[in-house]
C-alpha positions as CSV (number, residue, x, y, z in Angstrom):
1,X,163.4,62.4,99.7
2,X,164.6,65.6,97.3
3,X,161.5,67.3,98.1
4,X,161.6,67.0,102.0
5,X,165.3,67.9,101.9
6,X,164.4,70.8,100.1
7,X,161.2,71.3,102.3
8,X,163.2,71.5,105.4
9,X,166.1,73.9,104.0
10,X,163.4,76.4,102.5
11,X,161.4,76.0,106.0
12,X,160.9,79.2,107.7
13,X,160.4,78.9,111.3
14,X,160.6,82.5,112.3
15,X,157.3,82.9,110.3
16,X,155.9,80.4,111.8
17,X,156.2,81.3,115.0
18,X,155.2,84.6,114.5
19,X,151.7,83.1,113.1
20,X,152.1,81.1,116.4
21,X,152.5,84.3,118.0
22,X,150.2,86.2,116.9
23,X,147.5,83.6,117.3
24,X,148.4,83.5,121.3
25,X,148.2,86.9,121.4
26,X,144.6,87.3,119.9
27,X,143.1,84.3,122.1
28,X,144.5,85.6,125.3
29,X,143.0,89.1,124.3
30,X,139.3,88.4,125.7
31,X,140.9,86.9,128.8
32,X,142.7,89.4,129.6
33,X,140.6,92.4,129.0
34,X,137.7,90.6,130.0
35,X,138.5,91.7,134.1
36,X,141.0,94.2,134.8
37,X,142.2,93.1,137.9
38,X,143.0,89.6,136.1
39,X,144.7,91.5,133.0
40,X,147.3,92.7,135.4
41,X,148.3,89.3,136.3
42,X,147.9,87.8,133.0
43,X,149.9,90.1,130.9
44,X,152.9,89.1,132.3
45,X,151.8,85.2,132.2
46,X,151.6,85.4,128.2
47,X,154.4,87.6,127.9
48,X,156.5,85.2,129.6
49,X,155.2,82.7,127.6
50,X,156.2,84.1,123.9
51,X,159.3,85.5,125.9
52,X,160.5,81.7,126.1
53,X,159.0,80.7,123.1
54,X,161.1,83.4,121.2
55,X,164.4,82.3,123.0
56,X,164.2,78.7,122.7
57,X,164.5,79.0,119.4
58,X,166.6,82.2,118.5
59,X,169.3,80.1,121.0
60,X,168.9,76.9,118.7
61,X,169.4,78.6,115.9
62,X,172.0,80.6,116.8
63,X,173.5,77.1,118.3
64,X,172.8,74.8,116.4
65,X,172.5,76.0,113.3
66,X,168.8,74.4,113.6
67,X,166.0,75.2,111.6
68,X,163.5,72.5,111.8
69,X,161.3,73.4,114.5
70,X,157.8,71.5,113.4
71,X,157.6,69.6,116.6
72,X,158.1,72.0,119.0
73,X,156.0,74.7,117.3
74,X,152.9,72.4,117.7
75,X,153.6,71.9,121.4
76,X,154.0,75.7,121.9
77,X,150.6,76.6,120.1
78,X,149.0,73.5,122.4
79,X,150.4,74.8,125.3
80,X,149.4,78.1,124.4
81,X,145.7,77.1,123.7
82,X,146.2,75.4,127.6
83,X,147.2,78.1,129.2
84,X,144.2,80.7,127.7
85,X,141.7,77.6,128.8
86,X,143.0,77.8,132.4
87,X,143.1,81.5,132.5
88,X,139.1,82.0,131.5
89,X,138.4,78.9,133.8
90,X,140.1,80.0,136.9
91,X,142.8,83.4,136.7
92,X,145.4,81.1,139.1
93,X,145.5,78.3,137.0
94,X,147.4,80.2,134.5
95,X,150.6,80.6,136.3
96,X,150.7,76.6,137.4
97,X,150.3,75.9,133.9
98,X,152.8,78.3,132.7
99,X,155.1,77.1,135.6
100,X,154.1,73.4,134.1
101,X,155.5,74.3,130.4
102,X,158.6,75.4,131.4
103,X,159.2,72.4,133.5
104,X,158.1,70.4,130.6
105,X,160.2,72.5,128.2
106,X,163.5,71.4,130.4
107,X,162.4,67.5,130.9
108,X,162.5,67.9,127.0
109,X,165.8,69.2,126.6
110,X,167.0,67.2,129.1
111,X,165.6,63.8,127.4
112,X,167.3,65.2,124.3
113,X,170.7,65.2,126.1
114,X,170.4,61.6,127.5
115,X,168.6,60.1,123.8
116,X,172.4,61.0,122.6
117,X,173.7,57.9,123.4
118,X,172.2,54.9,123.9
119,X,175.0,53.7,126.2
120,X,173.6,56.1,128.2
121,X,170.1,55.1,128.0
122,X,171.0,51.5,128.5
123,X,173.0,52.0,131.7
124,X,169.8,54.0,132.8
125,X,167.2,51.5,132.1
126,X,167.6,49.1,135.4
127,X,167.7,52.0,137.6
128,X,164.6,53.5,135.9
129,X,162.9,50.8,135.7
130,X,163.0,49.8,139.3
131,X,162.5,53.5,139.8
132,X,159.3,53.5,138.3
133,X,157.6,50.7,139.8
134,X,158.9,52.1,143.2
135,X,157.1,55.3,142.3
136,X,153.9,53.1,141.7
137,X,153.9,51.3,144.7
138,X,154.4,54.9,146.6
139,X,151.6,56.3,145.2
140,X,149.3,53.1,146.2
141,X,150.8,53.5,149.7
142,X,150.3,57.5,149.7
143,X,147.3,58.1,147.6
144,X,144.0,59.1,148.8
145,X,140.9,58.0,146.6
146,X,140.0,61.0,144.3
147,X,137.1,60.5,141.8
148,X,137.3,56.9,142.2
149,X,141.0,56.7,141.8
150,X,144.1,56.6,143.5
151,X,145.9,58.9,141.0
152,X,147.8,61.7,143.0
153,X,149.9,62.4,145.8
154,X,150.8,65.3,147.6
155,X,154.2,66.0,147.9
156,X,155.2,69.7,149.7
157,X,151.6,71.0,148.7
158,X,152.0,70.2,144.7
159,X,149.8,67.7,143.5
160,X,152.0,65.0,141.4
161,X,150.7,62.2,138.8
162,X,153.1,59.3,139.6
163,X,151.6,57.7,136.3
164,X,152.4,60.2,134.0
165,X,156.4,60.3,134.8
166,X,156.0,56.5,134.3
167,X,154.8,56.5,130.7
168,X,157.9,58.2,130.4
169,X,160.1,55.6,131.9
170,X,157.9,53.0,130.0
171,X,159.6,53.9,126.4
172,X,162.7,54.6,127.5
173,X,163.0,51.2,129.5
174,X,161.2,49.3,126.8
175,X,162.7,50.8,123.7
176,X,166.5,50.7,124.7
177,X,166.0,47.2,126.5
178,X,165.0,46.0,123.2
179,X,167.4,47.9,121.0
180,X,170.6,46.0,122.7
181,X,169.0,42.7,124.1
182,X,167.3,41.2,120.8
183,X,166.4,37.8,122.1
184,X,162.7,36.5,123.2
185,X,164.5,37.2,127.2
186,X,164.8,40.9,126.8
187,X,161.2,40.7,125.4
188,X,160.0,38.4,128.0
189,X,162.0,40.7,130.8
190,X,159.8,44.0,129.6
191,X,156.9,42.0,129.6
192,X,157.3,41.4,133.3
193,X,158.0,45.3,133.8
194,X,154.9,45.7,131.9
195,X,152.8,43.7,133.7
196,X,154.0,45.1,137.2
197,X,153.1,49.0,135.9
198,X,149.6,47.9,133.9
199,X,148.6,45.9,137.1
200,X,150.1,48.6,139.6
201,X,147.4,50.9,137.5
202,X,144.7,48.3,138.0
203,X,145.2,48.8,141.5
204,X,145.0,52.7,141.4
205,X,141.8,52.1,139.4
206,X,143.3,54.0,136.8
207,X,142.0,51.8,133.7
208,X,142.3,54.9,131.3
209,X,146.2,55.0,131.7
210,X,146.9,51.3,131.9
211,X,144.9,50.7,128.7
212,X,147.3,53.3,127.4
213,X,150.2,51.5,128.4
214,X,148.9,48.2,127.2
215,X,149.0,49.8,123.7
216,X,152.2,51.1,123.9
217,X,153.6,47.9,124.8
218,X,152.2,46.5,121.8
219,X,153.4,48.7,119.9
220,X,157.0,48.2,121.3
221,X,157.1,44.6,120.8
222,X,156.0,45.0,117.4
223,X,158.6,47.3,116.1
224,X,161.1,44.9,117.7
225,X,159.5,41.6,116.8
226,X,156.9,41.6,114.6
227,X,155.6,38.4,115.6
228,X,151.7,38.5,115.0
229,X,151.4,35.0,116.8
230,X,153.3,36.7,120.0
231,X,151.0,40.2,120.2
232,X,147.9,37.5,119.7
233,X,148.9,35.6,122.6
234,X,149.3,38.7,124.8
235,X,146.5,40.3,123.7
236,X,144.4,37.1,124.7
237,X,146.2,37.1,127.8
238,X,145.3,40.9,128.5
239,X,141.7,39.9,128.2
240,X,141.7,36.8,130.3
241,X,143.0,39.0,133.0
242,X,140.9,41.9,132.6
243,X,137.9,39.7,132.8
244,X,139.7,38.1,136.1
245,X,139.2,41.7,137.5
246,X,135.8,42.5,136.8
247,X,134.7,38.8,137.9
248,X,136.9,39.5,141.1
249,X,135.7,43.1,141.9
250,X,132.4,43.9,140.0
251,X,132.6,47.5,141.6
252,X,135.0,48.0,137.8
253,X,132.3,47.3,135.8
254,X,129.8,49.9,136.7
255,X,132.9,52.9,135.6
256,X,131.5,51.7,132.4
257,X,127.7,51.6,132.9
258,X,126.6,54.4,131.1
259,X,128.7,53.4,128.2
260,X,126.4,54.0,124.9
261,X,123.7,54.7,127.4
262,X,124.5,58.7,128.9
263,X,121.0,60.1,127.4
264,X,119.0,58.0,129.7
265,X,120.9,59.0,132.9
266,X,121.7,63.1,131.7
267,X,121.7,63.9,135.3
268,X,123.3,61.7,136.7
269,X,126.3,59.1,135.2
270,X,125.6,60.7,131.6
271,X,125.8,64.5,133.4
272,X,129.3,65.6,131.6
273,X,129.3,63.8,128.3
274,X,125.9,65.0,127.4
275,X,126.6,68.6,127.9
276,X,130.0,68.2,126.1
277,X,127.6,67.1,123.2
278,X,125.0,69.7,123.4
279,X,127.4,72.5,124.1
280,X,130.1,71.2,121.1
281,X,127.3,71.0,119.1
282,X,126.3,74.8,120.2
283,X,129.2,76.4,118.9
284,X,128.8,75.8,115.6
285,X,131.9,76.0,113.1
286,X,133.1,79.3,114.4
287,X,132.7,79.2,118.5
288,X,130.8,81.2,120.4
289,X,133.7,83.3,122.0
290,X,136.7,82.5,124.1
291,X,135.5,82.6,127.9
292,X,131.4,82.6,126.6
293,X,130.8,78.7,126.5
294,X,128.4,77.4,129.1
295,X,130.6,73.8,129.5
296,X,132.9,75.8,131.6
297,X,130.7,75.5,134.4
298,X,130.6,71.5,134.3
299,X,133.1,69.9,136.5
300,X,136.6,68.9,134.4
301,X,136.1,71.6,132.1
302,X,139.8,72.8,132.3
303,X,141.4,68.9,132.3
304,X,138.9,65.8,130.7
305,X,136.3,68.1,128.9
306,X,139.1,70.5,127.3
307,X,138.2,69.4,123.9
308,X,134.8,70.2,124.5
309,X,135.4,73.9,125.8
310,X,137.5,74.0,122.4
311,X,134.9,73.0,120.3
312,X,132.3,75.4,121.9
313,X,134.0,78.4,122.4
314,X,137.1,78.3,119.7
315,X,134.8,76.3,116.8
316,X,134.4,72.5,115.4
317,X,136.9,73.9,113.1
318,X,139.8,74.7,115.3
319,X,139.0,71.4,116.9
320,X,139.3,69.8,113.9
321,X,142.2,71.1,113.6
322,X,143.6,70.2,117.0
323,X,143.5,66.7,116.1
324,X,145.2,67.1,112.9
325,X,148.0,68.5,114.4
326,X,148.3,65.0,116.8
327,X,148.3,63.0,113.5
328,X,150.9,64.9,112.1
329,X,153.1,63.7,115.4
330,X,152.8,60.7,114.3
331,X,153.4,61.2,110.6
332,X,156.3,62.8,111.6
333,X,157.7,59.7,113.6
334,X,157.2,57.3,111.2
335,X,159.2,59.6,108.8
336,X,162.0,60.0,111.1
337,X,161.8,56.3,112.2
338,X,163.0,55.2,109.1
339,X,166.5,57.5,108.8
340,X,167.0,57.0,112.3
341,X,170.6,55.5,113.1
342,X,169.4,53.1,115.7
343,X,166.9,51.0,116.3
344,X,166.7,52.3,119.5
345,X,165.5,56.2,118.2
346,X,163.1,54.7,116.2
347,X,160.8,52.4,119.0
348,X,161.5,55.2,121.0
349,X,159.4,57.7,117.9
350,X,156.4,55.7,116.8
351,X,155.6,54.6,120.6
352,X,155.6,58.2,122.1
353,X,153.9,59.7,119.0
354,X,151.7,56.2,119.4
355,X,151.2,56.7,123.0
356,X,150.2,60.6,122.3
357,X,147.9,59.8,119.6
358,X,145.9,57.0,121.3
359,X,145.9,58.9,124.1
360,X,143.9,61.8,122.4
361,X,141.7,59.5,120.6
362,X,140.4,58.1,124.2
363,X,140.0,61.7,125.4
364,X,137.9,63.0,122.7
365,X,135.9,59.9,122.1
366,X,135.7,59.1,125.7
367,X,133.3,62.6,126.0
368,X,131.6,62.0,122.9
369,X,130.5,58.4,124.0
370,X,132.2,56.8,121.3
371,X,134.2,55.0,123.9
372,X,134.2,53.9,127.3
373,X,135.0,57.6,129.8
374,X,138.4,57.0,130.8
375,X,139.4,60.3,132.2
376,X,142.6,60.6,130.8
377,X,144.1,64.1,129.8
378,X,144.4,65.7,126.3
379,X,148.1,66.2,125.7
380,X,149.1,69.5,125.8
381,X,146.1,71.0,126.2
382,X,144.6,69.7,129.2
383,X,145.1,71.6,132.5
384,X,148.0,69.3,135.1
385,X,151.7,70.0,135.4
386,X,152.5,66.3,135.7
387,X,150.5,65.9,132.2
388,X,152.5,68.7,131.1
389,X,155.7,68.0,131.5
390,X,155.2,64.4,130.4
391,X,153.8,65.5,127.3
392,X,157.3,67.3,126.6
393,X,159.3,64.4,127.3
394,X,157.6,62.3,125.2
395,X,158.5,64.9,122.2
396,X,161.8,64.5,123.0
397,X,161.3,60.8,122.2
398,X,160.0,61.7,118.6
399,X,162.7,65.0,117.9
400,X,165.6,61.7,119.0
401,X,164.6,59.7,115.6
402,X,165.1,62.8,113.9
403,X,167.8,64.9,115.4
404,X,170.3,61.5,115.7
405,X,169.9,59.7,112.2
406,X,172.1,58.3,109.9
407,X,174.6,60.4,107.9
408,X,174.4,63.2,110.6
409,X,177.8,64.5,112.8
410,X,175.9,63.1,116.2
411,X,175.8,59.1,116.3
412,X,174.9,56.7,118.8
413,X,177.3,54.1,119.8
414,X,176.1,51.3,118.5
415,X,175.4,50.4,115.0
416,X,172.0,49.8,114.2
417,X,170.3,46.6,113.6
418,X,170.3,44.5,110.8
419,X,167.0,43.4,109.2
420,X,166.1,39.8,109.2
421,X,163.3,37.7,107.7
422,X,161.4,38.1,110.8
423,X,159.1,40.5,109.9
424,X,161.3,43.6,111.9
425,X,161.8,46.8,111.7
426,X,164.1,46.6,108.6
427,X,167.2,49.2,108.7
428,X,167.0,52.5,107.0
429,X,169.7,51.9,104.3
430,X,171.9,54.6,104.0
431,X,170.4,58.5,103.4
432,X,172.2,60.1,101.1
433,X,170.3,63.0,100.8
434,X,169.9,63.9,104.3
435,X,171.9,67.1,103.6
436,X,170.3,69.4,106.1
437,X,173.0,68.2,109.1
438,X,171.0,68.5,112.8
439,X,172.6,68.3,115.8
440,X,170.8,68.2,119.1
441,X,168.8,71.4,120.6
């Protein structure tokens, strides 16, 4: 604990973000010079960009006395990366997407005001809860069909993900409900909530996202309970009732036909993740050039193929190293998870970071054919405000653990829990050499 104490007095965030910087500035380069008309528009899209970037964190500091930006300096070269995709994809979708980060950015500090008391959160959760499954049922009755799903609604000509804002609600609800009501109620009372969203999803057709909220709620009621015997019984249950669905409406089965099988339908069923494969593999270790890949062209470049586009234009290399960066999230929450002064804080951490990093894994291995094609978006990185701003929130989740734990001058109002023999989250203990003091951004 010496050495991260030490790591995190001795870490230098201004020099990290100027390499942040710097590597912004030399991707947007062939995107912006590429078409001089664009490069007029675009120039003041990245400047804003590193503008904000710059302030968030001069103001922090200067604050807060903060100087352990990791977390947010990941999401700001993602979001970067995002917003030089949409730019050599389409010129305009690099202002929605800038316009998307920002909104993020204040959901995030927002979050980060709420997460300091969990008084707060708890007097939240009912209305947010009931919120959410409102916003659900909306979105059934105001949705139009869109690739098969019932995903979007329009609302004063913005498109808006009603899911995404739920996943939010989801850990928030789920993690504070938990923290203050330990008894097999409070974890019978989220399992109804759960079941309402994952079967509301089922309903939109949206079996990407409600697979990813299956998951988190696993991963929920096993930081509070740690009952094997309980996750078994759910997880059967989850199986029984998928396989209700499919016997019930066979038209779910064949989203998954070409499963294992997309080289003997290439031009048809097998049309995108075949070309994410031949083109990845194209690049080579280095890319072929920002704004030169061929994938591109293929529908869902900018959103569900964005890993691909990396990978062919930026290098297997820099993909690589897009994934590392979403296991370090969740390095990083299990780290804070265990000096975090409240239960609460840390649920909240290793289910967002868990809910990120599944999340990934079924975008990158849904267009390599290693799983089922879900559809679902690459945090950070994939074009979609809703996405976006989600994506934010659920950092704010993960920063929480870390910003509120034990020993530091900003507590939550109740103590945190006590271990028992139950196989639980055990407390923290007491840190005494948390000496770098955070308070909130």
């Amino acid at each position: 604990m010496k050495q991260a104490v030490v790591k995190i007095n001795n870490y230098k965030w201004w020099l990290m973000l100027a390499f942040v910087t710097a590597f912004q500035l030399l991707s947007a380069m062939p995107v912006v010079f590429e078409d001089k008309q664009a490069s007029a528009a675009l120039v003041p899209i990245f400047a804003g960009l590193i503008a904000v970037e710059w302030a968030y964190f001069i103001v922090n500091r200067l604050i807060t006395k903060r100087q352990d930006f990791e977390l947010e300096m990941i999401a700001f070269l993602l979001c970067g990366t995002s917003i030089v995709i949409a730019a050599s994809v389409n010129t305009g979708y690099a202002l929605k997407q800038l316009i998307a980060v920002l909104l993020g950015l204040a959901a995030h500090i927002v979050l980060l005001i709420i997460l300091r008391n969990v008084d707060t959160a708890m007097f939240l959760r009912v209305p947010v809860a009931f919120a959410s499954i409102g916003l659900l049922v909306l979105n059934l009755l105001l949705a139009k069909v869109t690739n098969g799903t019932l995903n979007w609604i329009e609302v004063a000509g913005f498109s808006i993900q009603p899911s995404e804002i739920v996943k939010i609600a989801f850990i928030f609800v789920g993690a504070v409900t938990l923290e203050k009501l330990q008894s097999t109620q409070s974890l019978t009372k989220y399992l109804v909530f759960s079941v309402t969203c994952i079967g509301a999803l089922f309903l939109m057709r949206d079996f990407g996202t409600a697979l990813i909220f299956f998951f988190t709620f696993v991963v929920i009621a096993f930081m509070r309970s740690g009952d094997i015997r309980t996750l078994f019984f759910v997880s059967t249950g989850a199986l029984l009732g998928a396989g209700l669905v499919m016997y019930f409406k066979p038209y779910v089965v064949t989203r998954f036909a070409t499963y294992r099988h997309i080289w003997e339908s290439i031009n048809e069923g097998g049309f995108q993740q075949t070309r994410v494969l031949i083109y990845t593999a194209s690049g080579g270790l280095f890319g072929l050039g920002i704004g030169k890949g061929k994938l591109r062209d293929i529908y869902a470049a900018s959103t569900d193929l964005v890993f691909g586009v990396i990978c062919e234009e930026w290098g297997l290399l820099l993909g690589l190293a897009v994934l590392t960066l979403y296991g370090f999230l969740a390095v990083y929450a299990i780290h804070a998870s265990r000096r975090a002064s409240s239960t609460y804080y840390s649920i909240a951490a290793v289910s967002a970071a868990g809910l990120l990093l599944f999340q990934a894994a079924l975008n990158v291995y849904g267009i390599t054919d290693l799983l089922p094609l879900t559809g679902v978006t690459l945090p950070f990185v994939s074009r979609g405000g809703t996405s976006m701003i989600c994506s934010w929130a659920l950092l704010a989740f993960i920063k929480s653990a870390d910003l509120y734990r034990q020993n530091n001058n900003i507590k939550p109002s109740v103590p945190r829990a006590q271990p028992q023999n139950t196989g639980r989250l055990p407390s923290t203990g007491n840190n005494s050499n948390s000496t770098g003091r955070r308070q909130s951004g």
